[in-house]
MILO-619451 format. One record per residue (C-alpha): residue number from 1; residue in three letters; x, y, z. Coordinates in nm, 2 decimals, padded with zeros to 4 digits. Example, Ala and Ser with C-alpha at 12.3 -4.5 7.8 and 13.67 -1.06 7.14 Angstrom:
+-----+-----+--------+--------+--------+
|   n | res |   east |  north |     up |
+-----+-----+--------+--------+--------+
|   1 | ALA |  01.23 | -00.45 |  00.78 |
|   2 | SER |  01.37 | -00.11 |  00.71 |
+-----+-----+--------+--------+--------+
***
This chain:
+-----+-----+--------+--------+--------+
|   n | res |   east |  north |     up |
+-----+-----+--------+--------+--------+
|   1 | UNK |  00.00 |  00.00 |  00.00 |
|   2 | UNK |  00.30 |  00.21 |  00.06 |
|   3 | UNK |  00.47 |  00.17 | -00.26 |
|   4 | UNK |  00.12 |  00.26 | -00.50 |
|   5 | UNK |  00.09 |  00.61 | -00.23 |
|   6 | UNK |  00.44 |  00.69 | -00.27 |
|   7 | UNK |  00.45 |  00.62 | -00.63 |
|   8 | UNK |  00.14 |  00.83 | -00.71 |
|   9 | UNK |  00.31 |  01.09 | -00.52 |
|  10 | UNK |  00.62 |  01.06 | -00.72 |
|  11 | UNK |  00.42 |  01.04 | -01.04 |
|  12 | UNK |  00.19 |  01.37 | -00.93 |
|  13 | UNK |  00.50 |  01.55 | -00.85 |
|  14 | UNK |  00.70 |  01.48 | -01.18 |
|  15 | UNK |  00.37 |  01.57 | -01.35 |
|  16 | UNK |  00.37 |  01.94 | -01.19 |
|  17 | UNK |  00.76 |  01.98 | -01.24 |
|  18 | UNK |  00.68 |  01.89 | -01.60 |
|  19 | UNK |  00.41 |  02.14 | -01.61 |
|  20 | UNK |  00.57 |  02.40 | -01.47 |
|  21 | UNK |  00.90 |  02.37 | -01.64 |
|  22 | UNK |  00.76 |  02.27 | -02.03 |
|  23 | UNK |  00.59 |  02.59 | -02.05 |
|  24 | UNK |  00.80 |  02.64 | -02.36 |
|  25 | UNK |  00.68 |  02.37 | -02.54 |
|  26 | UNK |  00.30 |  02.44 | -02.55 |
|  27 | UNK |  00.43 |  02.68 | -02.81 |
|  28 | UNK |  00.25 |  02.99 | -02.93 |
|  29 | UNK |  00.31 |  03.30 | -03.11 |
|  30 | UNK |  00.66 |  03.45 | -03.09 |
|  31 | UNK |  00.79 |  03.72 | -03.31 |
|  32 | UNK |  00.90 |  03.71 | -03.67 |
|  33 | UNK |  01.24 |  03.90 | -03.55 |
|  34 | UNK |  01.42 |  04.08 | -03.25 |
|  35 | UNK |  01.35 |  04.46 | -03.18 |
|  36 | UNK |  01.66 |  04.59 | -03.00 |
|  37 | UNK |  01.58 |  04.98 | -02.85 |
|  38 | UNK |  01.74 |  05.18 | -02.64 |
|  39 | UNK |  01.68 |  05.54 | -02.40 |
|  40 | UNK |  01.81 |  05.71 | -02.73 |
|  41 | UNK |  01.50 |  05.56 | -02.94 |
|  42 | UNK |  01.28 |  05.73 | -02.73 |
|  43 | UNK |  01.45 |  06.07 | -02.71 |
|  44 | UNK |  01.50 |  06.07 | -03.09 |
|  45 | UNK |  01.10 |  05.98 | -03.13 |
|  46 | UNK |  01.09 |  06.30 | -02.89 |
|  47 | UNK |  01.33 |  06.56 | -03.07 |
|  48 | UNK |  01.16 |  06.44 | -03.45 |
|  49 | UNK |  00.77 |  06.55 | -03.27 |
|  50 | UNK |  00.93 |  06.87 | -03.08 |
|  51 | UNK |  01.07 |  06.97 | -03.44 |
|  52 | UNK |  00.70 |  06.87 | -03.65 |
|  53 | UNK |  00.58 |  07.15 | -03.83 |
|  54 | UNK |  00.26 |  07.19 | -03.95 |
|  55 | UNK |  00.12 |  07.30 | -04.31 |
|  56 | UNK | -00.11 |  07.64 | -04.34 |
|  57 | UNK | -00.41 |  07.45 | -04.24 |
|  58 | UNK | -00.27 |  07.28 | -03.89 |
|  59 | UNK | -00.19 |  07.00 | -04.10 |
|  60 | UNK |  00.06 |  06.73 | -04.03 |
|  61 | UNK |  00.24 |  06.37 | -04.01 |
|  62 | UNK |  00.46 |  06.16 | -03.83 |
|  63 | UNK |  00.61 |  05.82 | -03.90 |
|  64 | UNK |  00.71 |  05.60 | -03.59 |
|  65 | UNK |  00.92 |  05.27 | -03.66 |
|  66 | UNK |  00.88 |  04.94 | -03.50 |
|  67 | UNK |  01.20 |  05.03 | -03.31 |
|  68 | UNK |  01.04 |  05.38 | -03.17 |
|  69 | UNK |  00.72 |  05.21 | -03.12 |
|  70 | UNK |  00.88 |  04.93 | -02.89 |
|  71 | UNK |  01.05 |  05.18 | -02.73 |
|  72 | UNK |  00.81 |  05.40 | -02.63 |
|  73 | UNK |  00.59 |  05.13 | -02.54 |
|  74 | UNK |  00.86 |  04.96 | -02.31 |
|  75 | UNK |  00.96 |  05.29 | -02.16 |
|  76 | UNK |  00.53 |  05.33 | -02.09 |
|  77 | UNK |  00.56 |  05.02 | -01.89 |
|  78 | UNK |  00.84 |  05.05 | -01.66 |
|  79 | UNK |  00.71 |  05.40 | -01.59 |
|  80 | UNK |  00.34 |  05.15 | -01.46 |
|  81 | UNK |  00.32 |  05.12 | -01.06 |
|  82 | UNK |  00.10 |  04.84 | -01.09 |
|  83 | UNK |  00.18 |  04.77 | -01.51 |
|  84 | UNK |  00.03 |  04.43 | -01.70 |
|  85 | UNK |  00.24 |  04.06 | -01.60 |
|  86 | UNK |  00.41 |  04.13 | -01.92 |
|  87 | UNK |  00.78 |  04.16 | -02.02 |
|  88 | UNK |  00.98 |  04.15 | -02.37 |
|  89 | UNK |  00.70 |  04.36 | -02.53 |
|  90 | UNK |  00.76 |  04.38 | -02.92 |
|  91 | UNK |  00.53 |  04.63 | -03.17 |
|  92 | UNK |  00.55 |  04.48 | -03.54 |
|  93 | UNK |  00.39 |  04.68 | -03.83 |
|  94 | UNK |  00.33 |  04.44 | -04.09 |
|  95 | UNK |  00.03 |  04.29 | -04.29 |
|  96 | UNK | -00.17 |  04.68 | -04.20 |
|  97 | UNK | -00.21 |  04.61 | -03.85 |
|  98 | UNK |  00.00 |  04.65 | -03.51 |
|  99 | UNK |  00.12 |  04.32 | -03.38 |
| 100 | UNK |  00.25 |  04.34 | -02.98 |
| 101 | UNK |  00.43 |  03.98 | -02.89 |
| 102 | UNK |  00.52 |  03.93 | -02.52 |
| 103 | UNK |  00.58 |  03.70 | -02.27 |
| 104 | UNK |  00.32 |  03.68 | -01.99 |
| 105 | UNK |  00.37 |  03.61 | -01.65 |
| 106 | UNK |  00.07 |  03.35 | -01.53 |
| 107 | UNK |  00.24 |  03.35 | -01.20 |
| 108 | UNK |  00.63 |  03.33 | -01.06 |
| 109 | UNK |  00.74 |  03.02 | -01.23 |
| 110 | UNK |  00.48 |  02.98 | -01.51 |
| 111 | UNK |  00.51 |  03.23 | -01.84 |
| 112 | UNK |  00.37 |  03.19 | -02.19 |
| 113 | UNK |  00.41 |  03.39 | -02.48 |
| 114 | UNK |  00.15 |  03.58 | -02.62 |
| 115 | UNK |  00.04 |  03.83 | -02.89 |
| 116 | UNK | -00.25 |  04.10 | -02.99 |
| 117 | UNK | -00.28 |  04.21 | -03.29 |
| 118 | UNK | -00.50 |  04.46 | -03.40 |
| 119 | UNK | -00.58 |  04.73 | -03.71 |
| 120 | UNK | -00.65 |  05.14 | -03.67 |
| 121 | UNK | -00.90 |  05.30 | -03.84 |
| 122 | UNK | -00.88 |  05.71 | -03.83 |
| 123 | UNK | -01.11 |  05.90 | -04.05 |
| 124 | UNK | -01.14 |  06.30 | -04.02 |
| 125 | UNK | -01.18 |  06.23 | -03.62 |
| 126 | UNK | -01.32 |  05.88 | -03.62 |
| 127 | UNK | -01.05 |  05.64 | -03.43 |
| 128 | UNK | -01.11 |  05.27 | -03.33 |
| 129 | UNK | -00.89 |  04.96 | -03.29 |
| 130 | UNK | -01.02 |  04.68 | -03.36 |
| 131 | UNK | -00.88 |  04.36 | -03.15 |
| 132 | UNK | -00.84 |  04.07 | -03.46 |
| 133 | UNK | -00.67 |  03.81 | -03.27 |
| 134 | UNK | -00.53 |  03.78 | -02.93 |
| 135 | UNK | -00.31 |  03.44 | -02.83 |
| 136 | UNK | -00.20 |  03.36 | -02.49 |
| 137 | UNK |  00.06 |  03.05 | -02.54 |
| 138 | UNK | -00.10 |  02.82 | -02.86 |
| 139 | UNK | -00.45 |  02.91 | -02.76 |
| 140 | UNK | -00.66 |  03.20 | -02.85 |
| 141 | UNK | -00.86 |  03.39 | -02.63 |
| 142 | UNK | -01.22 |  03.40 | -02.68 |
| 143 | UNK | -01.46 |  03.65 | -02.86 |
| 144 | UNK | -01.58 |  03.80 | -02.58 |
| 145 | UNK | -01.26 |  03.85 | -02.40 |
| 146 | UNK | -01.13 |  04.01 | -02.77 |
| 147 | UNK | -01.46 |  04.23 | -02.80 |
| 148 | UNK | -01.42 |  04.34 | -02.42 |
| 149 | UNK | -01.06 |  04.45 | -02.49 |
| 150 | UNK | -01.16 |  04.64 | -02.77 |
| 151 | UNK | -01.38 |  04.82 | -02.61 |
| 152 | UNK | -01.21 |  04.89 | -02.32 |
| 153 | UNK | -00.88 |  05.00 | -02.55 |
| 154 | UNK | -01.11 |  05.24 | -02.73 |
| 155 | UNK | -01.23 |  05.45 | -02.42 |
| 156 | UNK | -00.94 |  05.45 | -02.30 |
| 157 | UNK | -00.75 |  05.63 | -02.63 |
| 158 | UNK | -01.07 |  05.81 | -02.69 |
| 159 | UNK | -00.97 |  06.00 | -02.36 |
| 160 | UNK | -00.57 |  06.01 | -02.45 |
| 161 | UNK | -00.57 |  06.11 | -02.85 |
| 162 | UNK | -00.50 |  06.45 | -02.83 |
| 163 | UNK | -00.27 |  06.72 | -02.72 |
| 164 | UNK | -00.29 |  06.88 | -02.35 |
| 165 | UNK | -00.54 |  07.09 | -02.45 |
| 166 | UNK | -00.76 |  06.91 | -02.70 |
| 167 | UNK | -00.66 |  07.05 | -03.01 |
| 168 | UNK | -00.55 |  06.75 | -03.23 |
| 169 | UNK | -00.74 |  06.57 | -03.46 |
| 170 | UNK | -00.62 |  06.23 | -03.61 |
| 171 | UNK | -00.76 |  06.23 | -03.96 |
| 172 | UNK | -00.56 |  05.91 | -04.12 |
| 173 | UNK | -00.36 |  05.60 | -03.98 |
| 174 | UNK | -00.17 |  05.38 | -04.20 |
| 175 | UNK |  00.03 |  05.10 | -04.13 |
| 176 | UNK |  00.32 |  05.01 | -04.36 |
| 177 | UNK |  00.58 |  04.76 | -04.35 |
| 178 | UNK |  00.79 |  04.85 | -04.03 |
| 179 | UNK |  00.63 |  05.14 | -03.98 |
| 180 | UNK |  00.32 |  05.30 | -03.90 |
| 181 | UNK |  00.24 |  05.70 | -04.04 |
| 182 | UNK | -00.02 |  05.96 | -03.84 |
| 183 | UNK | -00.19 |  06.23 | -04.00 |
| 184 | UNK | -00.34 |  06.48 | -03.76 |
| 185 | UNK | -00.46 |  06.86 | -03.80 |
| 186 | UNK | -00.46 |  07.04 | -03.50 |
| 187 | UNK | -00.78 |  07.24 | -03.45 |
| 188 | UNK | -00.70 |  07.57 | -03.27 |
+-----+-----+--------+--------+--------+
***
């Protein structure tokens, strides 16, 4: 009796370890190639939007690489008190949407990759994301989880679009191979 109790414990225990440790090898998304950014990334993205001019009619446009987007978006993070279980974020423009891949934290010793990946669409004033696919290790998330984040992701940049005081008006978002272009106005 002894020997099937401790052998069910040994087999229960190997069964966790192998759980725990193989998170690797449930697969799932992982990026098409490394980003590598830097402090610089940022403060270049900064000096090129400091410098933007605008045409006669408030008119204007800026183009943000995958490397700038990364950047900025890493920086965003560590700057979180309380930020997302994520690490190793990664912002691809390809195929006219944003892809982020990252590695999620489920708890201390269990992580699996994941990715969202999501299109813009700006038109005179008119900006929504829309959530296409969202993968958390091989699995994807469900409909309702996608359509919730969506929702929530728009309210949230509905509130954040614009300059301090209101005045900017995305009219046009398009996303090109490694890099993604705004057009704004502003509207003073």
């Amino acid at each position: 009796m002894h020997s099937r109790v401790l052998a069910l414990a040994i087999a229960l225990s190997v069964a966790v370890q192998a759980c725990c440790c193989c998170a690797n090898l449930l697969g799932g998304p992982q990026p098409p190639y490394t980003i590598t950014h830097s402090e610089e990334t940022v403060q270049r993205l900064q000096e090129r939007v400091g410098a933007m001019e605008t045409d006669e009619n408030g008119n204007f446009s800026l183009t943000i690489s995958e490397e700038e987007m990364t950047a900025l978006a890493a920086q965003a993070l560590d700057e979180m008190e309380d930020g997302p279980p994520i690490s190793g974020l990664q912002v691809f423009f390809r195929n006219n949407r944003v892809e982020l891949y990252m590695t999620i934290h489920l708890s201390d010793s269990f992580s699996l990759p994941g990715m969202v990946a999501f299109t813009i669409d700006a038109q005179e004033g008119d900006f929504a994301v829309t959530i296409e696919e969202m993968l958390v290790g091989p699995l994807p998330l469900p409909e309702s989880i996608t359509e919730a984040t969506t929702e929530t992701l728009n309210d949230a940049l509905a509130k954040g679009v614009s300059d301090e005081d209101g005045n900017v008006l995305i009219t046009d978002v398009q996303i090109g191979d490694k890099e993604m272009t705004i057009f704004a106005q502003m509207t003073r």
